[in-house]
mmCIF file of the N, C-alpha and C atoms, coordinates in Angstrom:
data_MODEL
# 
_entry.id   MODEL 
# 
loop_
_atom_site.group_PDB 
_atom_site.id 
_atom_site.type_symbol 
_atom_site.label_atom_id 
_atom_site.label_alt_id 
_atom_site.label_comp_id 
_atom_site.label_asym_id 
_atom_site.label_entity_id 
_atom_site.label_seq_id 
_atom_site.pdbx_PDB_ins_code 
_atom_site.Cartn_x 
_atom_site.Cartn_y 
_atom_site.Cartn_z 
_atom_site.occupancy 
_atom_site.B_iso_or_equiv 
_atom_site.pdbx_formal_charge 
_atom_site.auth_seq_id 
_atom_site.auth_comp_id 
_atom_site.auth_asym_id 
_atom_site.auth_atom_id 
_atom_site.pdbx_PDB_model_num 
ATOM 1   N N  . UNK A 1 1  ? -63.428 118.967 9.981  1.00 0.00 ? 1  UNK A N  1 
ATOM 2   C CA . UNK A 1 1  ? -64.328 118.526 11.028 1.00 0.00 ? 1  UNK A CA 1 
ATOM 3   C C  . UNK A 1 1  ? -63.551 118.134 12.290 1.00 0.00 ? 1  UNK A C  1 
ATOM 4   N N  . UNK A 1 2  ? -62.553 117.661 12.207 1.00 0.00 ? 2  UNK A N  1 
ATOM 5   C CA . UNK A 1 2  ? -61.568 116.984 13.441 1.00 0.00 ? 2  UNK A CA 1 
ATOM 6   C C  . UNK A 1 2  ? -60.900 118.291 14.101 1.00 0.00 ? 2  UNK A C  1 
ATOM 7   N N  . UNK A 1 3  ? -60.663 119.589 13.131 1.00 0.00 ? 3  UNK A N  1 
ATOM 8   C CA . UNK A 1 3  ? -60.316 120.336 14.096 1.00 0.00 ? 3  UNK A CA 1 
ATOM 9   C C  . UNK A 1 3  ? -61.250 121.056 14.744 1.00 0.00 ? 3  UNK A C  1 
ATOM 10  N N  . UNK A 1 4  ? -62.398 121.444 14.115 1.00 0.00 ? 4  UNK A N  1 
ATOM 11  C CA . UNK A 1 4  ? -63.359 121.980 15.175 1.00 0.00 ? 4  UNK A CA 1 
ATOM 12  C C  . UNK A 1 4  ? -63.356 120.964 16.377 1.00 0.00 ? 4  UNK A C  1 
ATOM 13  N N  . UNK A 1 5  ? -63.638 119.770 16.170 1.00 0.00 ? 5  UNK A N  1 
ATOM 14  C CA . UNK A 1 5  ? -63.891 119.126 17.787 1.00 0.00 ? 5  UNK A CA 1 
ATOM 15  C C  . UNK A 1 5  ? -62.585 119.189 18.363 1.00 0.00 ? 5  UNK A C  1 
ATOM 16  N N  . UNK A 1 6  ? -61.379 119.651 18.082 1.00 0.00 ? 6  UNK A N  1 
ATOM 17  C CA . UNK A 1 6  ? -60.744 119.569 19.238 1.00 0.00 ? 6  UNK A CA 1 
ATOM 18  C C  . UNK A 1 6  ? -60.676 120.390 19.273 1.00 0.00 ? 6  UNK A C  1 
ATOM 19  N N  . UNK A 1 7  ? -61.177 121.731 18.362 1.00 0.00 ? 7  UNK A N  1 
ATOM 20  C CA . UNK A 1 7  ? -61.154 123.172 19.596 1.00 0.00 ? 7  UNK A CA 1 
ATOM 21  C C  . UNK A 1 7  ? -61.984 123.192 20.522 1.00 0.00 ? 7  UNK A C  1 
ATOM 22  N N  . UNK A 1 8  ? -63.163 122.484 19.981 1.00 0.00 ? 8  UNK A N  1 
ATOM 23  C CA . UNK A 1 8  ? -64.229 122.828 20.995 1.00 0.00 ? 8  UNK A CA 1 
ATOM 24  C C  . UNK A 1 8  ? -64.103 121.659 22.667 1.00 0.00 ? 8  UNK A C  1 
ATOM 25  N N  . UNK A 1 9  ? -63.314 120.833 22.698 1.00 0.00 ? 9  UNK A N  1 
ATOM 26  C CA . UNK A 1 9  ? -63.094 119.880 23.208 1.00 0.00 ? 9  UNK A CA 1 
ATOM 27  C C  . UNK A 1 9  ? -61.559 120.333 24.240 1.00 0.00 ? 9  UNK A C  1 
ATOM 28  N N  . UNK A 1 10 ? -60.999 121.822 23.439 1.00 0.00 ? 10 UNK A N  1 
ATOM 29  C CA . UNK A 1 10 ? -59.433 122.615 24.308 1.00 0.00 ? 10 UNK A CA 1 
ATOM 30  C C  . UNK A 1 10 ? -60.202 123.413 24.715 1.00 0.00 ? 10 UNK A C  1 
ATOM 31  N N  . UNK A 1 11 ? -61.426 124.441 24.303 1.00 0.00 ? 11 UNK A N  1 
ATOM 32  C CA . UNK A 1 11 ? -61.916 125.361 24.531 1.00 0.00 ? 11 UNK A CA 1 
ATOM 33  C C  . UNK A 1 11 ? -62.808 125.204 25.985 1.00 0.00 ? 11 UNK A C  1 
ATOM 34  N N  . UNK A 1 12 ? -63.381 123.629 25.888 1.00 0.00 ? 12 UNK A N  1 
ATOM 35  C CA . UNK A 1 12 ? -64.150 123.351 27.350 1.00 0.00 ? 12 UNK A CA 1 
ATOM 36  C C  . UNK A 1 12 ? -63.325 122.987 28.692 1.00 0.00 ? 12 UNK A C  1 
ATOM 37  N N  . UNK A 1 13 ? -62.038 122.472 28.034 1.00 0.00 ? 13 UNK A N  1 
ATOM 38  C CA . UNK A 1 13 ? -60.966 121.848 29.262 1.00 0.00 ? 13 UNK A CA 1 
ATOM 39  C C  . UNK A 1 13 ? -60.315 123.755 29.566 1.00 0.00 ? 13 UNK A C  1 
ATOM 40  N N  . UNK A 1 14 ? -59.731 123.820 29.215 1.00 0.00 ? 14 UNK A N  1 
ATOM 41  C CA . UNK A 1 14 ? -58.837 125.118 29.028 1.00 0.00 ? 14 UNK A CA 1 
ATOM 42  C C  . UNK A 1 14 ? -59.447 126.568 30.267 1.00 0.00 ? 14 UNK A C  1 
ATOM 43  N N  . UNK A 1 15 ? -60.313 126.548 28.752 1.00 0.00 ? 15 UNK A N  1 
ATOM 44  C CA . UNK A 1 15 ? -61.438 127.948 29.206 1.00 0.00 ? 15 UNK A CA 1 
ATOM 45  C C  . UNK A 1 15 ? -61.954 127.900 31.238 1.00 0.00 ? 15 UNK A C  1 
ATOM 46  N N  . UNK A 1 16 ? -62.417 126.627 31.393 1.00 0.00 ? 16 UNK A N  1 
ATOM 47  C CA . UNK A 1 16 ? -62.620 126.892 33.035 1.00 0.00 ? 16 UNK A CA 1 
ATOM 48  C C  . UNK A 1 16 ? -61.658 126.716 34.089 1.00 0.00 ? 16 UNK A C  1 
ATOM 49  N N  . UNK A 1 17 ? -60.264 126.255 33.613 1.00 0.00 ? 17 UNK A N  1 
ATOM 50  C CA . UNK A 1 17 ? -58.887 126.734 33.906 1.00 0.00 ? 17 UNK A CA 1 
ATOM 51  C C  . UNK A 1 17 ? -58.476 127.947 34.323 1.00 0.00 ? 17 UNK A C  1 
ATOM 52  N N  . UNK A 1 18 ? -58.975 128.517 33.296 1.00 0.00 ? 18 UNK A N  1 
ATOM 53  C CA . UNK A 1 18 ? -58.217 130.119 33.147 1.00 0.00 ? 18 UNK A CA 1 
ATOM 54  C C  . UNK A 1 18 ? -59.236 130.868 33.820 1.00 0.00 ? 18 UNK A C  1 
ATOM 55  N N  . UNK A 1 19 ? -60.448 130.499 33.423 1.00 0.00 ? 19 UNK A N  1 
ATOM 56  C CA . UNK A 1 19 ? -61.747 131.140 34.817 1.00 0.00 ? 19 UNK A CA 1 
ATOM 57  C C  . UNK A 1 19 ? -61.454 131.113 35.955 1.00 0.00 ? 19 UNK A C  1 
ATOM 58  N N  . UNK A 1 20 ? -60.913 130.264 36.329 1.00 0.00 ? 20 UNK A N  1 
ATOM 59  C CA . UNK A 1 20 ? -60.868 129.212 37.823 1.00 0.00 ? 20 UNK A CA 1 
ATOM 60  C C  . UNK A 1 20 ? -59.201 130.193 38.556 1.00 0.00 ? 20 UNK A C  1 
ATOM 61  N N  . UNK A 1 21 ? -58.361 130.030 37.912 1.00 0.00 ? 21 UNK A N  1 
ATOM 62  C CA . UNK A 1 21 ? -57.412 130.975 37.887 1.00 0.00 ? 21 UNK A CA 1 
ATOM 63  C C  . UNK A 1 21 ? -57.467 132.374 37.808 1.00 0.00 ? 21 UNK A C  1 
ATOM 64  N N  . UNK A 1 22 ? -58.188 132.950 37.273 1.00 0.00 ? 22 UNK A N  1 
ATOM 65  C CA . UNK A 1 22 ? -58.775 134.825 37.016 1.00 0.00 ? 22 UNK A CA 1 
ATOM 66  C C  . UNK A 1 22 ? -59.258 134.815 38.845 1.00 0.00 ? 22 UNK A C  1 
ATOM 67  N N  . UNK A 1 23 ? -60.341 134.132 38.751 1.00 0.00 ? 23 UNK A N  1 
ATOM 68  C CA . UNK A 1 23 ? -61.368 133.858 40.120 1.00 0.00 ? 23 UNK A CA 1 
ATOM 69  C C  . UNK A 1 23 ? -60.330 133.911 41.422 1.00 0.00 ? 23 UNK A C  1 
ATOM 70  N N  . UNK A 1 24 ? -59.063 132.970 41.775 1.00 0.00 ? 24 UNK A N  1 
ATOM 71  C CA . UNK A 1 24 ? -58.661 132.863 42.642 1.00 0.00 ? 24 UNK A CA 1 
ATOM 72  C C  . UNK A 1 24 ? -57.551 134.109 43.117 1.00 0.00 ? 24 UNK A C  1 
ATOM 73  N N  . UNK A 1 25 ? -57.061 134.534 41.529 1.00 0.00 ? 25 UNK A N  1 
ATOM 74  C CA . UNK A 1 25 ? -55.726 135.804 41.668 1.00 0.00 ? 25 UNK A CA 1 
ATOM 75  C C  . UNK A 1 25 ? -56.717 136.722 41.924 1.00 0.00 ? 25 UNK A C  1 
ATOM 76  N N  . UNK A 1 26 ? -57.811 137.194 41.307 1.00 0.00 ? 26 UNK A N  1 
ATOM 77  C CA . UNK A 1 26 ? -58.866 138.512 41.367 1.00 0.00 ? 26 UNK A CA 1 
ATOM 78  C C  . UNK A 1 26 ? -59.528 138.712 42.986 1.00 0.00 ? 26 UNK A C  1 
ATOM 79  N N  . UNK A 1 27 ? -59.595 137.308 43.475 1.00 0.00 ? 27 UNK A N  1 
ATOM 80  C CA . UNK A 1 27 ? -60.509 137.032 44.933 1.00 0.00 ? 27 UNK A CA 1 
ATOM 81  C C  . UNK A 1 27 ? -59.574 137.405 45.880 1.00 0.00 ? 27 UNK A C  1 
ATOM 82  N N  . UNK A 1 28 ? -57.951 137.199 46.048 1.00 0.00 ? 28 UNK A N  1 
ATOM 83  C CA . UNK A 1 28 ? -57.132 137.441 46.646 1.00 0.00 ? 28 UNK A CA 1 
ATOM 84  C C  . UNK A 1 28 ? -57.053 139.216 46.668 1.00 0.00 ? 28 UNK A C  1 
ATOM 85  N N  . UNK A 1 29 ? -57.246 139.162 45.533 1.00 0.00 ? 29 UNK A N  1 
ATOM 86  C CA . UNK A 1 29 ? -56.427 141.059 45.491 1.00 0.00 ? 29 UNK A CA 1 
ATOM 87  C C  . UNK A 1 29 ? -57.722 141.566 46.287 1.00 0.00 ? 29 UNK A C  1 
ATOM 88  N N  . UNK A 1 30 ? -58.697 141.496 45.808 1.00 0.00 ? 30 UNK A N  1 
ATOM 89  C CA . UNK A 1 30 ? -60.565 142.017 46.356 1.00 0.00 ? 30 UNK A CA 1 
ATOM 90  C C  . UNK A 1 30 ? -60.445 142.285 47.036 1.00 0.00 ? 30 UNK A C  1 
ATOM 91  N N  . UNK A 1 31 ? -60.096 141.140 47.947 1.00 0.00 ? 31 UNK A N  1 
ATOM 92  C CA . UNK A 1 31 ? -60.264 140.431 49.700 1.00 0.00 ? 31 UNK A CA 1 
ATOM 93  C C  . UNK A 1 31 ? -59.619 141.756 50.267 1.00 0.00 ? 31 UNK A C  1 
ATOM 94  N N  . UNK A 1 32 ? -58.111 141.836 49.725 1.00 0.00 ? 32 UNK A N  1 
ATOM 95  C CA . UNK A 1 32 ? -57.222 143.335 50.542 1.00 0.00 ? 32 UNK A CA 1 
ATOM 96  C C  . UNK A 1 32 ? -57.982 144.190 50.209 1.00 0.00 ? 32 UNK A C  1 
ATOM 97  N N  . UNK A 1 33 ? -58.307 144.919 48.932 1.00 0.00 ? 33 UNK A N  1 
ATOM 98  C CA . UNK A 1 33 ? -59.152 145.660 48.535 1.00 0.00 ? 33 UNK A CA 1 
ATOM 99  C C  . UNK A 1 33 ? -60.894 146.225 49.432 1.00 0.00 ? 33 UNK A C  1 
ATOM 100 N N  . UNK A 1 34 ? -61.608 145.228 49.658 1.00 0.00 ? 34 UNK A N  1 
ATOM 101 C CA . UNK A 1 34 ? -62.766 145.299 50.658 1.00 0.00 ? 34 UNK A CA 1 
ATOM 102 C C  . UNK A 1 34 ? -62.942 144.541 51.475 1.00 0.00 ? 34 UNK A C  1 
ATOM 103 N N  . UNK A 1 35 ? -61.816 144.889 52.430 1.00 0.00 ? 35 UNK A N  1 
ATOM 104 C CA . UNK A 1 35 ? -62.052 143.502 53.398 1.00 0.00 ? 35 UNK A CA 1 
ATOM 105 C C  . UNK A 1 35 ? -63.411 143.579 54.503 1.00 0.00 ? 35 UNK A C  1 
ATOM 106 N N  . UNK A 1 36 ? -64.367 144.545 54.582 1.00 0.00 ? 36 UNK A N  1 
ATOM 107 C CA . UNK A 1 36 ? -65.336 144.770 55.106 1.00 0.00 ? 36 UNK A CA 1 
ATOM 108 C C  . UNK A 1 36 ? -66.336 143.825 54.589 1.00 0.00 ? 36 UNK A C  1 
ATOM 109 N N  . UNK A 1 37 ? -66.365 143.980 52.886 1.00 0.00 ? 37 UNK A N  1 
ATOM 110 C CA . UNK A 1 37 ? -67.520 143.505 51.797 1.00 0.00 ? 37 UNK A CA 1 
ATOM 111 C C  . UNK A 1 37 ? -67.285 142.511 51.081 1.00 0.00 ? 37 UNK A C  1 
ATOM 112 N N  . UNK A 1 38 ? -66.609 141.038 51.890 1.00 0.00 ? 38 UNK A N  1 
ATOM 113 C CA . UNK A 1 38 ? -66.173 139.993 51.120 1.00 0.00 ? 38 UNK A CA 1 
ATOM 114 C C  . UNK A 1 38 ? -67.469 139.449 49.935 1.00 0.00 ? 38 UNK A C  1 
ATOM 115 N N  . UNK A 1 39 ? -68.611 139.614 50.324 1.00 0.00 ? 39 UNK A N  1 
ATOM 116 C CA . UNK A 1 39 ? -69.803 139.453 48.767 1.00 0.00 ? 39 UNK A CA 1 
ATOM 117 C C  . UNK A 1 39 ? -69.454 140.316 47.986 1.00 0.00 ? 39 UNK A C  1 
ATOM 118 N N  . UNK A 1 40 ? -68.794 141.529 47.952 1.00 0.00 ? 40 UNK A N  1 
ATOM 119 C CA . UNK A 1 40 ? -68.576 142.523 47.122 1.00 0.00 ? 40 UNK A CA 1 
ATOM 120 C C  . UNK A 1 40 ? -67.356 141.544 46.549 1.00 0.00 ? 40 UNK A C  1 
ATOM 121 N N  . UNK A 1 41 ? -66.257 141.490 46.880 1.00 0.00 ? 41 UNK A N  1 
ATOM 122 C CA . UNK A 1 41 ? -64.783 140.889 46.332 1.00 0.00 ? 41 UNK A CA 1 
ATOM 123 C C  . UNK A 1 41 ? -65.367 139.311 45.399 1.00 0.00 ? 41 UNK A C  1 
ATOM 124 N N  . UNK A 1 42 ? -66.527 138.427 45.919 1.00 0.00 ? 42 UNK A N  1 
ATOM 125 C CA . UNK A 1 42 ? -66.990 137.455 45.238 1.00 0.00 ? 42 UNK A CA 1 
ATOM 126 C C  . UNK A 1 42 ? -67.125 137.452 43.868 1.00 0.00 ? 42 UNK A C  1 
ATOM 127 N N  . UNK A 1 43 ? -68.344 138.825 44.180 1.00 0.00 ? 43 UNK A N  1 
ATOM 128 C CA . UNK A 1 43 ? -69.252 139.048 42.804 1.00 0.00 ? 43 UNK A CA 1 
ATOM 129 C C  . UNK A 1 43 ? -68.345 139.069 42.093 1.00 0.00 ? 43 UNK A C  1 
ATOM 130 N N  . UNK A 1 44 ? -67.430 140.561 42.090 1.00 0.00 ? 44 UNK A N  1 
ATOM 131 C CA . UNK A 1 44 ? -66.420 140.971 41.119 1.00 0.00 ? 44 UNK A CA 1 
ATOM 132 C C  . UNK A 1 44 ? -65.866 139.450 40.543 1.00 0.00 ? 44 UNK A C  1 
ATOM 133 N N  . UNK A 1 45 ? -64.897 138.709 41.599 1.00 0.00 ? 45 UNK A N  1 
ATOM 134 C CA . UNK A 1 45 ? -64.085 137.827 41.046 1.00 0.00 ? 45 UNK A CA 1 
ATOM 135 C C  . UNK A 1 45 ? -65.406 136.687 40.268 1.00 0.00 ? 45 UNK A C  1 
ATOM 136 N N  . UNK A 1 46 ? -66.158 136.625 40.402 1.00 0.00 ? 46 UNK A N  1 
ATOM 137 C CA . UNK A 1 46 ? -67.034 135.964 39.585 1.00 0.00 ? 46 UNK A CA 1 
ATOM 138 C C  . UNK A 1 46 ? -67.127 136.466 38.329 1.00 0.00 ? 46 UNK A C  1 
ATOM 139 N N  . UNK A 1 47 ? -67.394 137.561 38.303 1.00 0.00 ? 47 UNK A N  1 
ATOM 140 C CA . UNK A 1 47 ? -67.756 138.109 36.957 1.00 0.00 ? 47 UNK A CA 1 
ATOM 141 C C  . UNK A 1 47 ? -66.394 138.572 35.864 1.00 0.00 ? 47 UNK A C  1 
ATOM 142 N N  . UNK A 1 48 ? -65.129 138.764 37.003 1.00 0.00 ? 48 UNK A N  1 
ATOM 143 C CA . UNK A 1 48 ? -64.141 138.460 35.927 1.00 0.00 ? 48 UNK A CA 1 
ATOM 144 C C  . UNK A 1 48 ? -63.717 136.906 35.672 1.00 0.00 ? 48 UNK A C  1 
ATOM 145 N N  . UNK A 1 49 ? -64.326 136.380 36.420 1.00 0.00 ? 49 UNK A N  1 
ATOM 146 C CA . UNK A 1 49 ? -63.765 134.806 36.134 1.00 0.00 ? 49 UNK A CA 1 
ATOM 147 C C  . UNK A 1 49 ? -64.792 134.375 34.382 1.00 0.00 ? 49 UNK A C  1 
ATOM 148 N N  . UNK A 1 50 ? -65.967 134.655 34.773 1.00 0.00 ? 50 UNK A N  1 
ATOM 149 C CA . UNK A 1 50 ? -67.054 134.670 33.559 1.00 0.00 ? 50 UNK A CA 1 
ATOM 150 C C  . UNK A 1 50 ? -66.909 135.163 32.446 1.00 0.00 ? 50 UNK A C  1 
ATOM 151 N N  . UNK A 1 51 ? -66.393 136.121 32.757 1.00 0.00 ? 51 UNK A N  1 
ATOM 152 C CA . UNK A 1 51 ? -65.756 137.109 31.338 1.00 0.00 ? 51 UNK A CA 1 
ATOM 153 C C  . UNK A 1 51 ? -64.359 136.533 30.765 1.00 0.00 ? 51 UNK A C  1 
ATOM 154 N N  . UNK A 1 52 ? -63.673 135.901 31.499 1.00 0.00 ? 52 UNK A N  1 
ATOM 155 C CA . UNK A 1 52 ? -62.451 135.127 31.255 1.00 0.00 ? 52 UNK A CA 1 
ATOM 156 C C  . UNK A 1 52 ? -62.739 134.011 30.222 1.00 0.00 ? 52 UNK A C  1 
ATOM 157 N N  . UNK A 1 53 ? -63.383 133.228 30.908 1.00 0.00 ? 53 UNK A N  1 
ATOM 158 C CA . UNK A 1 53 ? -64.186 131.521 30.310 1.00 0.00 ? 53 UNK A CA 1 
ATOM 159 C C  . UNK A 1 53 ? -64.720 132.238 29.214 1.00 0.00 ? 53 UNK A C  1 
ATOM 160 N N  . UNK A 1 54 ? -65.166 133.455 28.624 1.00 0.00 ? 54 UNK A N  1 
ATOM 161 C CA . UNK A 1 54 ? -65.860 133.366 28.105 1.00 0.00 ? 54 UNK A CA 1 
ATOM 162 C C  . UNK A 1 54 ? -64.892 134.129 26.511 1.00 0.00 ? 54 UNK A C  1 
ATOM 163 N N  . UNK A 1 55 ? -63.879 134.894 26.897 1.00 0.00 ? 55 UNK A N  1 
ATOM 164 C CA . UNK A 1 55 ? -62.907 135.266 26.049 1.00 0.00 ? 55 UNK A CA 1 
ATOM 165 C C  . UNK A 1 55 ? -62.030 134.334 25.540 1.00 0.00 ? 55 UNK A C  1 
ATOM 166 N N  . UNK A 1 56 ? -61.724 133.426 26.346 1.00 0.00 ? 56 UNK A N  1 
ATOM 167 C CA . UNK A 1 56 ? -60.604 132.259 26.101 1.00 0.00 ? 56 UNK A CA 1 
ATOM 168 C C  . UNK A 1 56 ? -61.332 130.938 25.171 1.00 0.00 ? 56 UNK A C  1 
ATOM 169 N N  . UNK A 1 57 ? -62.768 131.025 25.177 1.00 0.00 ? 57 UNK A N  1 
ATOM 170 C CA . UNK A 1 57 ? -63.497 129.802 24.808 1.00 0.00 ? 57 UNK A CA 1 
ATOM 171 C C  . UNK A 1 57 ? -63.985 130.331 23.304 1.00 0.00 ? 57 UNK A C  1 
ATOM 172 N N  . UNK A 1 58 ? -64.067 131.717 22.782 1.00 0.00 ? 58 UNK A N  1 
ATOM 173 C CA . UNK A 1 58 ? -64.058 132.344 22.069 1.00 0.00 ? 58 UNK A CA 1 
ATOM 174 C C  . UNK A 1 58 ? -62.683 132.615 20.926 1.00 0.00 ? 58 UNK A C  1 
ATOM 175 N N  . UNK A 1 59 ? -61.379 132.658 21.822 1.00 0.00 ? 59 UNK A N  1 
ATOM 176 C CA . UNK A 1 59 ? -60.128 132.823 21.063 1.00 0.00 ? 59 UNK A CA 1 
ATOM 177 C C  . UNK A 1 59 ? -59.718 131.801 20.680 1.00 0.00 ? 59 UNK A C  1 
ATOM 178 N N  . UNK A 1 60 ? -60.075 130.198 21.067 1.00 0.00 ? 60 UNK A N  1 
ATOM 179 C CA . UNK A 1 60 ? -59.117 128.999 21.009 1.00 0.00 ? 60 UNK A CA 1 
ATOM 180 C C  . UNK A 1 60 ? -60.044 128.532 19.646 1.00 0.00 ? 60 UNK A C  1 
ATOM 181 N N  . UNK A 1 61 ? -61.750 129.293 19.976 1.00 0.00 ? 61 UNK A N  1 
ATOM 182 C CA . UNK A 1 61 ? -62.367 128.298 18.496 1.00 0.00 ? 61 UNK A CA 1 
ATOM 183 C C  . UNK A 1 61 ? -62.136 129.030 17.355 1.00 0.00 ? 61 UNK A C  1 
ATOM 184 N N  . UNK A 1 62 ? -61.888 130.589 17.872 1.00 0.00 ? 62 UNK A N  1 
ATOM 185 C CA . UNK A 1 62 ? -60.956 131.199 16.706 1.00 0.00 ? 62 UNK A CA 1 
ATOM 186 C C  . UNK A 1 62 ? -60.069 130.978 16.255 1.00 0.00 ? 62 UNK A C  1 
ATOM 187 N N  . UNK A 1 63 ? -59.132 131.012 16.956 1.00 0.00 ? 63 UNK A N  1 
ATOM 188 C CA . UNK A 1 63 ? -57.761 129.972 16.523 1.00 0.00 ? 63 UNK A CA 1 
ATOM 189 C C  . UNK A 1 63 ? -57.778 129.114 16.262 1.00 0.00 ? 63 UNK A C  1 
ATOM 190 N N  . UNK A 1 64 ? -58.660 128.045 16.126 1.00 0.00 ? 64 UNK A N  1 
ATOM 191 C CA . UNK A 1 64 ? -58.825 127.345 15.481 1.00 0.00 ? 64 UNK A CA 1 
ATOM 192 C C  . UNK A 1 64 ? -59.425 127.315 13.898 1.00 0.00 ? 64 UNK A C  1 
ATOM 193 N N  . UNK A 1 65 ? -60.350 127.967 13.477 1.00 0.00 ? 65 UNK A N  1 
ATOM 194 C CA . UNK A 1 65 ? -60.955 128.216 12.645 1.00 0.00 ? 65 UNK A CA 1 
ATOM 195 C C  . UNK A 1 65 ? -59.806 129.039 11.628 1.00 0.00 ? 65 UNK A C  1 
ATOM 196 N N  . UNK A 1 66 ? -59.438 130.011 12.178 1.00 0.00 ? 66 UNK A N  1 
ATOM 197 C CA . UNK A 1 66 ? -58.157 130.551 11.485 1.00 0.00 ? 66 UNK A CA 1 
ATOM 198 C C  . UNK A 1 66 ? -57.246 129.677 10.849 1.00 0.00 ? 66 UNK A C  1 
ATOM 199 N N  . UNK A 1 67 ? -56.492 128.496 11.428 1.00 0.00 ? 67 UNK A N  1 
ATOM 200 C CA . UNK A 1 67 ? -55.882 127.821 11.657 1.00 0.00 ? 67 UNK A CA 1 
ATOM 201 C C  . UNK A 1 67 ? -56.419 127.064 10.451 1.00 0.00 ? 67 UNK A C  1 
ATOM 202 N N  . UNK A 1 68 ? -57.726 126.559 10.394 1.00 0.00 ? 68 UNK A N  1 
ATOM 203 C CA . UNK A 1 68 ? -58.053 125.572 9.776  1.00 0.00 ? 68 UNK A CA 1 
ATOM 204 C C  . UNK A 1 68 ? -58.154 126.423 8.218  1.00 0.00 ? 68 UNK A C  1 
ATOM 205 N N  . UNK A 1 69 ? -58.222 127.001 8.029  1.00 0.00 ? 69 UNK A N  1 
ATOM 206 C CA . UNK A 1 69 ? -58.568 127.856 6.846  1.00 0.00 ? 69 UNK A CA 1 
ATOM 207 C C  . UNK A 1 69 ? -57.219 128.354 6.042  1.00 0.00 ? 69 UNK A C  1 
ATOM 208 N N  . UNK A 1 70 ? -56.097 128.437 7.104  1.00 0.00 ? 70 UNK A N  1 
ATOM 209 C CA . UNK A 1 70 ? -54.712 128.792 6.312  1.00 0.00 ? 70 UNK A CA 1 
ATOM 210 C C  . UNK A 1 70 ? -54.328 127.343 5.964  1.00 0.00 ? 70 UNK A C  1 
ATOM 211 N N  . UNK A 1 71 ? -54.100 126.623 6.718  1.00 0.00 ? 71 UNK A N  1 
ATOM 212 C CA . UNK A 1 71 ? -53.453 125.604 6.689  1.00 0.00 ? 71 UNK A CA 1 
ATOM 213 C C  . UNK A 1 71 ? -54.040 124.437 5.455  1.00 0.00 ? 71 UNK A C  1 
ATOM 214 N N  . UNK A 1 72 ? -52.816 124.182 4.543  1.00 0.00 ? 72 UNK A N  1 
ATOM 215 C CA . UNK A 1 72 ? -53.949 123.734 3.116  1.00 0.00 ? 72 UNK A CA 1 
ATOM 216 C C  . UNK A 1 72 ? -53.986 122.420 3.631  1.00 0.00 ? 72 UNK A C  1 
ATOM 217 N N  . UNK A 1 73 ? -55.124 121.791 2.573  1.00 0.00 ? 73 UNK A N  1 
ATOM 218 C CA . UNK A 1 73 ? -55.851 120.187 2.886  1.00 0.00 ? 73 UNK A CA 1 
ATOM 219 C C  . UNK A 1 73 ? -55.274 119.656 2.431  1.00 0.00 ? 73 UNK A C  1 
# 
């Protein structure tokens, strides 16, 4: 029980980190990329930022769960 809450407790700190980070490296490159269609460079970096938060918040409660299952009691 103690390790699920601290995955889920690394998974909420962490995960919008690494969103937040995807968002700012992805928004930079865009920007050169369409510099006409900065809503175009947004969306994108939004939606890889979303897809980020959403892989990383997914792998850490895995790794965790994994984790908890090898590791004997």
């Amino acid at each position: 029980m103690e390790m699920s809450r601290l995955a889920i407790i690394l998974a909420l700190v962490f995960s919008p980190l690494a969103a937040l980070s995807a968002y700012f490296i992805t928004y930079a490159e865009y920007r050169k990329h369409f510099p006409e269609d900065l809503k175009r460079a947004r969306k994108l970096s939004l939606q890889f930022a979303l897809t980020t938060m959403a892989f990383f918040m997914v792998m850490i409660i895995l790794a965790f769960l994994v984790i908890d299952k090898l590791l004997p009691k």
